[in-house]
BATOR-566382 format. One record per residue: z, x, y of N, C-alpha, C, CB in turn. Coordinates in pm, whole numbers, padded with zeros to 5 digits, always signed. Atoms other than C-alpha are relative to their C-alpha. Glycine has a CB too. Layout:
ZXYZXYZXYZXY/...
END
This chain:
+00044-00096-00100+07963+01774-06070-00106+00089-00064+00119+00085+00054/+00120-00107+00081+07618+01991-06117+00037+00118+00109-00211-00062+00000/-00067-00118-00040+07625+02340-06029-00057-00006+00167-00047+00150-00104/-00018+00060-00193+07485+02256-05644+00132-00051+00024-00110-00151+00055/-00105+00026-00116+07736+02106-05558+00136+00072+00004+00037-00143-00001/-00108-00136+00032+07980+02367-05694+00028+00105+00101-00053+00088-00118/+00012-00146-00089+07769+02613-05503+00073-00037+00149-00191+00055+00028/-00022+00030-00149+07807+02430-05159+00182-00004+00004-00089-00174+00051/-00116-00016-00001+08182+02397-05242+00078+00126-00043+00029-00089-00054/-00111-00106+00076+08299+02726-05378+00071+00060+00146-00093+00155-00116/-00044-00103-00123+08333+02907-05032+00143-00098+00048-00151+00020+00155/-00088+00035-00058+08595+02661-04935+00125-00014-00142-00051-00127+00094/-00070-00007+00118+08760+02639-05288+00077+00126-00022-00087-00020-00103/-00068-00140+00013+08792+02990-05257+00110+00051+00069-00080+00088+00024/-00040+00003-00121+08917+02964-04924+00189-00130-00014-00172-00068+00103/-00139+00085+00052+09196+02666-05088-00002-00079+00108+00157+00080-00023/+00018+00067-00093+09036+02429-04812-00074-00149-00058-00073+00089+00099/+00033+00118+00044+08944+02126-05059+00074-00100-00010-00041+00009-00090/-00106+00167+00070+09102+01783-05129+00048+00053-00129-00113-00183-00049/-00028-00012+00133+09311+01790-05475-00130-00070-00074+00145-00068-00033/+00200+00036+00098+08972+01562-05599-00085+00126+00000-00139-00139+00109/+00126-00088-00025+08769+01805-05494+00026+00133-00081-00025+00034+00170/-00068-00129+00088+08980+02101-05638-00043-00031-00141+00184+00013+00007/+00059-00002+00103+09001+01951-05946-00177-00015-00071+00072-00072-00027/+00137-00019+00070+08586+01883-05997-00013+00128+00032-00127-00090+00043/+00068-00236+00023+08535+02271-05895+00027+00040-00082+00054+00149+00085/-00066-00050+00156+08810+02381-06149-00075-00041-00124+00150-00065-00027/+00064+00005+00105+08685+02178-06405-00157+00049-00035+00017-00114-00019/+00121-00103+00002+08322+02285-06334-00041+00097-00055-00014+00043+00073/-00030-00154+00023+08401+02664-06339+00020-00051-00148+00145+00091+00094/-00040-00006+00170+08563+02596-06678-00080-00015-00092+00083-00091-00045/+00156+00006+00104+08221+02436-06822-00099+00082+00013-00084-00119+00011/+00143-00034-00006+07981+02647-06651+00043+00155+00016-00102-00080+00131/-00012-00145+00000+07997+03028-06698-00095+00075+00134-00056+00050-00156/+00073-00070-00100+07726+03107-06435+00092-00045+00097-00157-00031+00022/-00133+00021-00106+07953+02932-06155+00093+00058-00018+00058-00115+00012/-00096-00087+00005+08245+03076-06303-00020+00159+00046+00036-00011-00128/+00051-00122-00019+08054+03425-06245-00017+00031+00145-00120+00011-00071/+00001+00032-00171+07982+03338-05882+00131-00005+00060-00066-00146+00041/-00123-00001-00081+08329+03233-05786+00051+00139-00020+00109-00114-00043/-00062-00140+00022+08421+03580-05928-00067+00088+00117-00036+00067-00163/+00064-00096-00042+08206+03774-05746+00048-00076+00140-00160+00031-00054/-00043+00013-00151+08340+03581-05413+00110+00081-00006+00037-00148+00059/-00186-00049-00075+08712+03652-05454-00029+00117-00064+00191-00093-00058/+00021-00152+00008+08616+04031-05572-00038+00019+00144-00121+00056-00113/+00053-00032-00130+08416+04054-05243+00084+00014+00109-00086-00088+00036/-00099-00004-00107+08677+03949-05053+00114+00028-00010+00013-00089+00054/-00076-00097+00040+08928+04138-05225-00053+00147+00095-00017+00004-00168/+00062-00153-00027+08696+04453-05152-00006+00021+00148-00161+00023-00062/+00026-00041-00161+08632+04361-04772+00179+00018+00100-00118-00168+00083/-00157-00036-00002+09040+04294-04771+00020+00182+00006+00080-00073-00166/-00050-00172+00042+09116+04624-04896-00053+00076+00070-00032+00064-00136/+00059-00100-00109+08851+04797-04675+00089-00018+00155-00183-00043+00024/-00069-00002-00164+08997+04631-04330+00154+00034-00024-00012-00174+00094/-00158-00076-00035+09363+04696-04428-00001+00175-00042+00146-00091-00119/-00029-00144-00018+09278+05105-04426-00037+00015+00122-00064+00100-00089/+00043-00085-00125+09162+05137-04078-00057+00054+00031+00030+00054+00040/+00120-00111-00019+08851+05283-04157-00072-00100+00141-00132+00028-00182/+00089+00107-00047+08671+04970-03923+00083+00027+00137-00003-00168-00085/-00042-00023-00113+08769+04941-03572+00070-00125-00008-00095+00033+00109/-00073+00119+00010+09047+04687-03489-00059-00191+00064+00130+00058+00082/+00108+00158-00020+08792+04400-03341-00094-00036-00128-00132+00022+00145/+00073+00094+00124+08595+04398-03637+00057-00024-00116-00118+00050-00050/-00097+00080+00164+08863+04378-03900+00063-00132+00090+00189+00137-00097/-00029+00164-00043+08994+04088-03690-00127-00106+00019+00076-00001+00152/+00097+00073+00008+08662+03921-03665-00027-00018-00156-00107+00056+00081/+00040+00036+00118+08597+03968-04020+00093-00096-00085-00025+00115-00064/-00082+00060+00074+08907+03845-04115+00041-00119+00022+00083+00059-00010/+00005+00109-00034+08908+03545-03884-00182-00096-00131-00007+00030+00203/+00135+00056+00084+08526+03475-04119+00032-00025-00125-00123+00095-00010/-00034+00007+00105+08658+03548-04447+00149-00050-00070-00035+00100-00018/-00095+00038+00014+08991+03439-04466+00073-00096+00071+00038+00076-00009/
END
């Protein structure tokens, strides 16, 4: 696997929406390539951070359910 095709797969990797094949070439990937590894971080932080924002209630209740139907 080169890091394209990493990229096009992380969002669903992240998401835990791959085949076990497919899991394992991402995993192993990440493990060789530090810039990918850096990327997948910065997804599941993001969506940690947009988590944590919609469960306070600052957002109105249609767009934490829209966001959360996108991101999760």
């Amino acid at each position: 696997m080169n890091c394209k095709d990493c990229w096009e797969k992380l969002d669903r990797y992240v998401d835990r929406e791959l085949t076990d094949a497919e899991l394992y070439e991402v995993k192993r990937h990440l493990e060789d390539c530090p810039h990918c590894e850096d990327l997948y971080r910065l997804q599941l932080n993001l969506r940690r951070v947009v988590k944590v924002c919609c469960d306070q209630g600052a957002a109105p209740e249609h767009l934490r359910s829209r966001l959360r139907q996108i991101l999760f």
